[in-house]
C-alpha positions, 0 to 999 in steps of 0.5 A: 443179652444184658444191656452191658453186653450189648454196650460193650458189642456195639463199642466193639464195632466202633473201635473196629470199624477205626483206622489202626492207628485211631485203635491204638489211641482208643487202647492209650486212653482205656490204659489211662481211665483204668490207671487213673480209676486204680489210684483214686482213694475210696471216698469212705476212707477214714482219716487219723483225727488230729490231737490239738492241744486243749489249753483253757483260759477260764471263763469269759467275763460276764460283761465282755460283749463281742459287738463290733460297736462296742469293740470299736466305738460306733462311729461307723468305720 
């Protein structure tokens, strides 16, 4: 006997040993996980690559320096 069949015998003698209307809450919930396990997507799905636009402005200036203290001064604020 395989360790899943073991699980799913000893599983089996849990639920039984419920009261009826405890089982019907057990049967819900089992729905529940295989409805919710059928609408998950695969997580190796490939989504469309999206096609921005490319536009090019040419090249940056060589002097242009993108440092907050040259942009804004360095007085600090």
């Amino acid at each position: 006997m395989t360790a899943h069949t073991q699980s799913a015998d000893q599983l089996m003698e849990k639920i039984q040993s419920l009261p009826s209307e405890r089982i019907t809450e057990v049967e819900d919930f089992v729905d529940f996980l295989k409805s919710r396990t059928k609408r998950r997507k695969p997580s190796f799905a490939y989504k469309e690559t999206l096609n921005f636009p490319v536009i090019s402005v040419g090249k940056w200036p060589e002097d242009l320096s993108l440092r907050r203290e040259d942009m804004y001064g360095d007085d600090g604020r």
